[in-house]
N, C-alpha and C positions, 0 to 999 in steps of 0.2 A: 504494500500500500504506500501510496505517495504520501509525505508529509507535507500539511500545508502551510506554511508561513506565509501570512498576509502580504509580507513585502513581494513575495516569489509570485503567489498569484496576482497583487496590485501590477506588478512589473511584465507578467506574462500579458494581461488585459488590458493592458496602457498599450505593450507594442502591437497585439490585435486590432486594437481596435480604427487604427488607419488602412480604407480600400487597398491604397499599394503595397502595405505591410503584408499582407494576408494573400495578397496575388503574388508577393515573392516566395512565403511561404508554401503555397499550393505549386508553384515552379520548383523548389526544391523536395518537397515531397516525391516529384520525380527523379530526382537526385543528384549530382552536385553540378553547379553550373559557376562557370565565368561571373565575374560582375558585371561585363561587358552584356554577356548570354541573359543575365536577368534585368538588364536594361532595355535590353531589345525590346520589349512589346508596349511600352512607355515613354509620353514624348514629355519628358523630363530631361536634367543634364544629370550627365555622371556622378556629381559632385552631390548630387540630393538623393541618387541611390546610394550612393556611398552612407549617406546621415542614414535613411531608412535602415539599411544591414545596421550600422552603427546599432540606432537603436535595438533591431532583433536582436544583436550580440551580447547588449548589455543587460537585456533581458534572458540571455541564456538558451536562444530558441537559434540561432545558427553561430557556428565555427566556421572560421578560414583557413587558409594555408596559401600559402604562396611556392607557385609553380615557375621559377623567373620570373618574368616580370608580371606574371597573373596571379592574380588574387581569385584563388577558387572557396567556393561559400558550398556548407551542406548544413543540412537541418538537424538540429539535436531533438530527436522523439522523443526521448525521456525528457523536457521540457514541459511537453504541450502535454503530458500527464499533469501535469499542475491544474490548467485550466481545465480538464477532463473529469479531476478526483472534485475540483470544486464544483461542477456542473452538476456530478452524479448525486450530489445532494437534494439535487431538484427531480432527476428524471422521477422517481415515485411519483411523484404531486401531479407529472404530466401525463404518466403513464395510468394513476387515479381518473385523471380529467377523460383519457382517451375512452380507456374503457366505458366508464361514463356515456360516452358520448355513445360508443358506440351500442349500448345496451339500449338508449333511448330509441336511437335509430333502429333496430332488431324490436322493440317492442312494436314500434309505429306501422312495420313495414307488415 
């Protein structure tokens, strides 16, 4: 089980919660790309993907290395168990709702 330290999940949800955050992490979910390669689908300058990684790093949600002069990025998965173990708090409550839902609908029909 993941432990959750409020900072770990404040810091995981902070770097989520920007659109091109979350489109770089779904690119490396594929698995490890150039900076260069996870700039490509954003008309952005380099310099502001660079801050984006920035921030996922400091959150803990990708790693680098450097290939010569490339800077290659992959996704730390045991990361995004933070936001996951914190989520899974809820799924009951929604998983209550579903059922719910769906029993009224099975009455009705």
């Amino acid at each position: 089980m993941v432990k959750l330290s409020e900072d770990a999940v404040s810091a995981v949800f902070a770097a989520l919660a920007d659109p091109t955050r979350r489109a770089i992490v779904t690119q490396l979910a594929g698995g490890e790309a150039s900076v260069s390669e996870l700039a490509e689908p954003f008309d952005v300058s380099l310099p502001a993907i660079m801050k984006h990684i920035g921030v996922l790093e400091r959150a803990g949600l990708v790693a680098h290395r450097r290939v010569g002069r490339v800077r290659r990025c992959r996704l730390i998965g045991k990361r995004l168990r933070v936001a996951d173990a914190w989520l899974a708090r809820y799924r009951v409550f929604w998983s209550a709702r579903l059922d719910a839902l769906e029993a009224h609908f099975q009455h009705r029909g």
